[in-house]
C-alpha positions as YAML, in Angstrom:
chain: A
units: angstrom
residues:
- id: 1
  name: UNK
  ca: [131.64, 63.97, 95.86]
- id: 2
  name: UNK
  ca: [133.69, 62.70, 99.20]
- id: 3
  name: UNK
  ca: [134.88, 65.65, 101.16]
- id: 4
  name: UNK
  ca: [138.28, 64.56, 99.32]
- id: 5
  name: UNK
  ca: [137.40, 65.79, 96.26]
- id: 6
  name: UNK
  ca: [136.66, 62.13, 94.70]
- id: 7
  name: UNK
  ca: [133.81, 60.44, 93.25]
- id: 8
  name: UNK
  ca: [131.35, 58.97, 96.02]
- id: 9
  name: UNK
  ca: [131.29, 55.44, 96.72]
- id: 10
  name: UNK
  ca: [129.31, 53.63, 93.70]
- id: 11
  name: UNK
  ca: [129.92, 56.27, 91.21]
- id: 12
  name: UNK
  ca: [132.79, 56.48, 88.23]
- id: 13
  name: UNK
  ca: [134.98, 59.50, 88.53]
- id: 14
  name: UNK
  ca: [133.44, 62.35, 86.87]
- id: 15
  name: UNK
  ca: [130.11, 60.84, 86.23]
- id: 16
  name: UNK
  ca: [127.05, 62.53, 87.92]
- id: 17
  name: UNK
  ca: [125.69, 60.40, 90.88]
- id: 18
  name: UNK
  ca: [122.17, 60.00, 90.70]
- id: 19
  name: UNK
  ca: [119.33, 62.39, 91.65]
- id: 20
  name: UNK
  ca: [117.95, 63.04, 94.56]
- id: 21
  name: UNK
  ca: [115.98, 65.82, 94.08]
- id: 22
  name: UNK
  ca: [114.38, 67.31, 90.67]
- id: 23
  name: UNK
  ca: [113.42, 71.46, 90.54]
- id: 24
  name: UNK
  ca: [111.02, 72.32, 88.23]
- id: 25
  name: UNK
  ca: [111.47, 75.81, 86.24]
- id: 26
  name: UNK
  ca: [109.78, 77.35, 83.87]
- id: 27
  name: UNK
  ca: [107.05, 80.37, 82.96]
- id: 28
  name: UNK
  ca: [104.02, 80.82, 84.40]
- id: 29
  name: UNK
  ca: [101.31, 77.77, 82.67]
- id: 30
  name: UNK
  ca: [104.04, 75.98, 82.02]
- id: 31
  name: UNK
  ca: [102.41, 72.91, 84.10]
- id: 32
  name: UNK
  ca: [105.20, 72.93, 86.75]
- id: 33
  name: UNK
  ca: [102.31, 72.28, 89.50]
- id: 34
  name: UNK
  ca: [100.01, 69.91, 87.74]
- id: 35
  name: UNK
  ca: [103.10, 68.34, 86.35]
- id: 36
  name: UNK
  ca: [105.26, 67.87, 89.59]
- id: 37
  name: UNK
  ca: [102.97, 65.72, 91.61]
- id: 38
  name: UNK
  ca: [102.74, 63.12, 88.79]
- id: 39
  name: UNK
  ca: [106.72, 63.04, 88.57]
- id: 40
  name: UNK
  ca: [106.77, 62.90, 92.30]
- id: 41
  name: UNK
  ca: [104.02, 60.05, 93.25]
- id: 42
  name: UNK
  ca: [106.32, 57.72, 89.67]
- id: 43
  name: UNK
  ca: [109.35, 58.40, 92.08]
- id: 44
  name: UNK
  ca: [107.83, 57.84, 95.33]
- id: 45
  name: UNK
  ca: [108.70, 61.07, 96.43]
- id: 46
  name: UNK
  ca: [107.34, 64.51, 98.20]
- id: 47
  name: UNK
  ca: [106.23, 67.00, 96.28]
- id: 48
  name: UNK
  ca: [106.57, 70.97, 97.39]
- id: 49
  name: UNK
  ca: [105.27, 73.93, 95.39]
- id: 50
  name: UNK
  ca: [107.00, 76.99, 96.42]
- id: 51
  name: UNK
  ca: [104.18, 79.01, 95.88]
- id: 52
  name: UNK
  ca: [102.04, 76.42, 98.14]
- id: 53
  name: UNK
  ca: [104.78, 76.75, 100.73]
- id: 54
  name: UNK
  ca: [104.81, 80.77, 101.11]
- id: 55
  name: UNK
  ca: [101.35, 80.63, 101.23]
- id: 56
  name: UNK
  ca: [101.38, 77.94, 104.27]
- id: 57
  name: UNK
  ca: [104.04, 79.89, 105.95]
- id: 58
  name: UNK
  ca: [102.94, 83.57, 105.76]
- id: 59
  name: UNK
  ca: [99.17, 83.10, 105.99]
- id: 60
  name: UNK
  ca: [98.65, 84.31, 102.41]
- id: 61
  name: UNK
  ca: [98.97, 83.34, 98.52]
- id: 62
  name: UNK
  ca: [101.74, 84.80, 96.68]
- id: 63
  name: UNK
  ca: [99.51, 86.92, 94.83]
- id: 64
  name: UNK
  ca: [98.47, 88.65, 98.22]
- id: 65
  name: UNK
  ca: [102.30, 89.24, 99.38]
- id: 66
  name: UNK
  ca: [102.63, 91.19, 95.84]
- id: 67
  name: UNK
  ca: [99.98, 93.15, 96.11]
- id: 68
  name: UNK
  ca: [100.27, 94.02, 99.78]
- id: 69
  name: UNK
  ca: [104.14, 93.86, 100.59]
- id: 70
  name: UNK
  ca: [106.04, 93.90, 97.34]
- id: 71
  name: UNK
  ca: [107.81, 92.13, 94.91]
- id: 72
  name: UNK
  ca: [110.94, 92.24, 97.13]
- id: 73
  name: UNK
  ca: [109.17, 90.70, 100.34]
- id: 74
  name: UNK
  ca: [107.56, 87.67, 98.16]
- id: 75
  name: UNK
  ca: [111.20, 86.95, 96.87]
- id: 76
  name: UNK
  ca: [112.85, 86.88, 99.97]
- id: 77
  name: UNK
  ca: [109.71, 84.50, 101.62]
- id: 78
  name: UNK
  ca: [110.21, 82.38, 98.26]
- id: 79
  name: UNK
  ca: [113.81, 82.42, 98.72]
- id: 80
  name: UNK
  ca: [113.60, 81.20, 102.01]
- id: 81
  name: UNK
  ca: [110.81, 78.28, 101.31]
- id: 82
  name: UNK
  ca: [113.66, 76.98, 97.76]
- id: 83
  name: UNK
  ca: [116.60, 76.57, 100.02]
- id: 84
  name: UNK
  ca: [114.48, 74.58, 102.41]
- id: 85
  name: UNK
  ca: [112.84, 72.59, 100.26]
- id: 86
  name: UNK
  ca: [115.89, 71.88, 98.58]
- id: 87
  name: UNK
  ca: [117.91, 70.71, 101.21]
- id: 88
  name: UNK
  ca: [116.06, 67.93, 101.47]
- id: 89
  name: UNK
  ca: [116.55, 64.19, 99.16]
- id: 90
  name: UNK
  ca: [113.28, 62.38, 97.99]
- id: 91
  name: UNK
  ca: [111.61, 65.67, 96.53]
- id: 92
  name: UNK
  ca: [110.21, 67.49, 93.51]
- id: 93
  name: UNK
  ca: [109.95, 71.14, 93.47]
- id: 94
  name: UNK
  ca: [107.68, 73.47, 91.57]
- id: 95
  name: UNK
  ca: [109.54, 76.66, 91.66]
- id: 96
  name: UNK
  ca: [107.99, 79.83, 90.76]
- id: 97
  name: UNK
  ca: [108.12, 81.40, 87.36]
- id: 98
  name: UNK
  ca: [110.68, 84.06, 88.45]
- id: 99
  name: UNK
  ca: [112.59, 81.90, 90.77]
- id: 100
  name: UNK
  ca: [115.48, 80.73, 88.65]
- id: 101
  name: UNK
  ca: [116.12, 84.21, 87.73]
- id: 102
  name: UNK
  ca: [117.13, 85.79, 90.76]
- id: 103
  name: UNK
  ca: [120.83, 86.19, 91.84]
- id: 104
  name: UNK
  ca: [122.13, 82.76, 92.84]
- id: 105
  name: UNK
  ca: [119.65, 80.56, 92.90]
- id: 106
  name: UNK
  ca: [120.24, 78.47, 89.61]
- id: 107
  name: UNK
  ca: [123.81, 78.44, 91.08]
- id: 108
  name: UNK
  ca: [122.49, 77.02, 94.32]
- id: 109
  name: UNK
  ca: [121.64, 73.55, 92.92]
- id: 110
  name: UNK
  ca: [124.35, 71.02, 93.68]
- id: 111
  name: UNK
  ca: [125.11, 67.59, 91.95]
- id: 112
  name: UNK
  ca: [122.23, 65.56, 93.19]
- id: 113
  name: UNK
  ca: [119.97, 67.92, 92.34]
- id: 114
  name: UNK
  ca: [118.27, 68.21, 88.26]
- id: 115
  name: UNK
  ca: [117.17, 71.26, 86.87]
- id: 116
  name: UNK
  ca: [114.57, 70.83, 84.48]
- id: 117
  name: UNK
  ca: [112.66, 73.75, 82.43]
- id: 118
  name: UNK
  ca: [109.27, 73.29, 80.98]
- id: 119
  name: UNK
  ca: [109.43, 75.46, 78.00]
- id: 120
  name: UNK
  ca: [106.17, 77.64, 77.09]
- id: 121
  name: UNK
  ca: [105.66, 79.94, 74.61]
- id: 122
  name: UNK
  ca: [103.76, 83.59, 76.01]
- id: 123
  name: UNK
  ca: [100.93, 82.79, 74.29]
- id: 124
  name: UNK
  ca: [100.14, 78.93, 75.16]
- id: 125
  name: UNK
  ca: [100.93, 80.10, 78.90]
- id: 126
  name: UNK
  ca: [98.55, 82.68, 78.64]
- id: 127
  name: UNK
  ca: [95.63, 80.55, 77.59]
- id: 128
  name: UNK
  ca: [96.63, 77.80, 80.36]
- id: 129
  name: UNK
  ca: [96.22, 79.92, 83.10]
- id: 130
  name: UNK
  ca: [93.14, 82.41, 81.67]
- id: 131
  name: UNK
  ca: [90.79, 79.73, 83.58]
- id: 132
  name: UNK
  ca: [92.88, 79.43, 86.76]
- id: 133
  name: UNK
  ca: [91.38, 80.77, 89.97]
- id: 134
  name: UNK
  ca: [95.30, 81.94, 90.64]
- id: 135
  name: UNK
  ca: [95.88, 85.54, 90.02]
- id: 136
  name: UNK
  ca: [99.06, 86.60, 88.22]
- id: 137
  name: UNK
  ca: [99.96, 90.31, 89.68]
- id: 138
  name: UNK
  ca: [102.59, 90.24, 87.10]
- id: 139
  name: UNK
  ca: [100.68, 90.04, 84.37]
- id: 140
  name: UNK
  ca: [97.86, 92.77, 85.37]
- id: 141
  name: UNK
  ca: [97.45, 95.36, 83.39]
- id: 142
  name: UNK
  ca: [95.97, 96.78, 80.02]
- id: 143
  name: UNK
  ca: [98.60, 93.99, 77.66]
- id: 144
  name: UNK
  ca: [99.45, 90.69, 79.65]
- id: 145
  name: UNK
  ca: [100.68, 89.34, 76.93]
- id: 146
  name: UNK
  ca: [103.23, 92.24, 76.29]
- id: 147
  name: UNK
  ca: [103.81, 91.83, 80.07]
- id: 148
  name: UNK
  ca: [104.51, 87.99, 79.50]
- id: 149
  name: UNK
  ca: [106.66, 88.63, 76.78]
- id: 150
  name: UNK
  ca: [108.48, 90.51, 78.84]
- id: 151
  name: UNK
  ca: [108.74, 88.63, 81.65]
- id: 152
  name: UNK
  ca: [110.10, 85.41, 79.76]
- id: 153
  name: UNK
  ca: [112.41, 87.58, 77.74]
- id: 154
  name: UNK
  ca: [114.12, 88.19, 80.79]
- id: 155
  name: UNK
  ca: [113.99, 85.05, 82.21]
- id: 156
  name: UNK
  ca: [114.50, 82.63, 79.50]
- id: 157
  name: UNK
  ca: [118.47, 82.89, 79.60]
- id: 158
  name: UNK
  ca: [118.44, 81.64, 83.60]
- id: 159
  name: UNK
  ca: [115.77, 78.89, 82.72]
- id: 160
  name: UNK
  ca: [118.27, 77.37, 79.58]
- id: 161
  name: UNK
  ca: [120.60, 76.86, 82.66]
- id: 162
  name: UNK
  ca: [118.84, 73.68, 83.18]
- id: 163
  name: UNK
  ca: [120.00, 70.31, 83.41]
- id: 164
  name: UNK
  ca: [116.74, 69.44, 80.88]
- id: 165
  name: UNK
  ca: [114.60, 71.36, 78.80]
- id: 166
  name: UNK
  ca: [111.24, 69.64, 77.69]
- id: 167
  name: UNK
  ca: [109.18, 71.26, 75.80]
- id: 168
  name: UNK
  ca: [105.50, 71.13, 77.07]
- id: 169
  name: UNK
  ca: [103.67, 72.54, 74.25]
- id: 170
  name: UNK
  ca: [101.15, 70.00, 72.69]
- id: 171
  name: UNK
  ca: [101.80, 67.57, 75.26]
- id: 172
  name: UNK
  ca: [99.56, 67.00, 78.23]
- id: 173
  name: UNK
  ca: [100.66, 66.59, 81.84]
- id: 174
  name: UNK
  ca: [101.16, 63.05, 81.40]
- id: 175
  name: UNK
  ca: [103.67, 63.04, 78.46]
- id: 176
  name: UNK
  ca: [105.56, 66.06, 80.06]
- id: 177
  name: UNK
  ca: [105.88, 63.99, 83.32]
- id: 178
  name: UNK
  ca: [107.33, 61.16, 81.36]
- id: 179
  name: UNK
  ca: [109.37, 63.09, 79.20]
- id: 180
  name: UNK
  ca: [111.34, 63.82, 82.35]
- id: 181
  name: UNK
  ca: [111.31, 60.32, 83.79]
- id: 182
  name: UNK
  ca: [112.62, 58.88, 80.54]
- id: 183
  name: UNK
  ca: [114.95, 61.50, 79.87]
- id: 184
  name: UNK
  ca: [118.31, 59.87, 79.16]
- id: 185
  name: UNK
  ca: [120.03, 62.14, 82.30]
- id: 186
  name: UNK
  ca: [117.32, 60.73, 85.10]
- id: 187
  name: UNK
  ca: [117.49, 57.13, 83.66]
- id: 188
  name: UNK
  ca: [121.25, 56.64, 83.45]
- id: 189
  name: UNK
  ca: [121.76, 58.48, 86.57]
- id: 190
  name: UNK
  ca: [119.17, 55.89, 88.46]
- id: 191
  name: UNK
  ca: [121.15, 53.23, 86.67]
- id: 192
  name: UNK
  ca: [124.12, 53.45, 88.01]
- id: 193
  name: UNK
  ca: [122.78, 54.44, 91.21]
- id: 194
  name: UNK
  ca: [121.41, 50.82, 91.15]
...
């Protein structure tokens, strides 16, 4: 939009202009890393995961700033690194699992900015990340699957706040990534962008 309230130049009153920047939400496993960099490179843009970002700029992984500082310090360094990374155009963010549900952030995204959610179930996110070298402080304890439950019980309402949902189970990396690229919003948008 012009400062005046109108459409910007190129783009039809009321229509959405197109994307700059796509933010990737969803559960833990739900592929937001492995799936980002493929969106990213068919765009010719950056990629940033948030959780790669703290991790560059407070000398630790997330897992670490859990265990050691707290929940609350983690947020606020993750936080910081979204509002960053998402002031900038050309770029595909992984955000954390619990990012899109804390106060404001969904609300933060603007126009030329997408929203999409990779939809998991508990128990396909839990087998993804079994393997992975990452821990998951969240999920420690005697039931992670209760505690995954849980966690996307509370979560799922900010995640359907999404621009896009795609659901990722079944589906490799590769048909997730183009999921998104061919979804209907990103193509149209790039069309009249053209």
């Amino acid at each position: 939009m012009t400062a005046e309230g109108g459409a910007a130049p190129g783009v039809a009153p009321g229509a959405r202009p197109a994307p700059v920047r796509l933010v990737l939400v969803g559960f833990m496993g739900a592929g937001k890393s492995t799936v980002g960099p493929i969106v990213a490179r068919a765009l010719g843009w950056d990629f940033v995961d948030l959780d790669d970002e703290i991790a560059r700029r407070e000398g630790r992984p997330p897992a670490d700033i859990i265990r050691e500082r707290g929940i609350a310090k983690f947020r606020r360094a993750e936080s910081r690194a979204a509002r960053d990374a998402l002031g900038r155009a050309g770029v595909v963010v992984a955000a954390g699992g619990g990012w899109a549900a804390q106060p404001g952030h969904m609300d933060s995204l603007d126009r030329r900015g997408v929203s999409v959610w990779l939809r998991v179930t508990p128990k396909t996110a839990l087998a993804r990340i079994e393997g992975s070298a990452t821990p998951r402080p969240l999920l420690e304890g005697s039931d992670p699957r209760a505690a995954a439950e849980g966690l996307l019980r509370g979560r799922t309402a900010h995640y359907r706040r999404s621009d896009i949902t795609i659901e990722t189970e079944g589906r490799s990396p590769g048909e997730v990534a183009r999921a998104i690229l061919e979804h209907p919003l990103l193509v149209q948008a790039n069309r009249e962008e053209r």
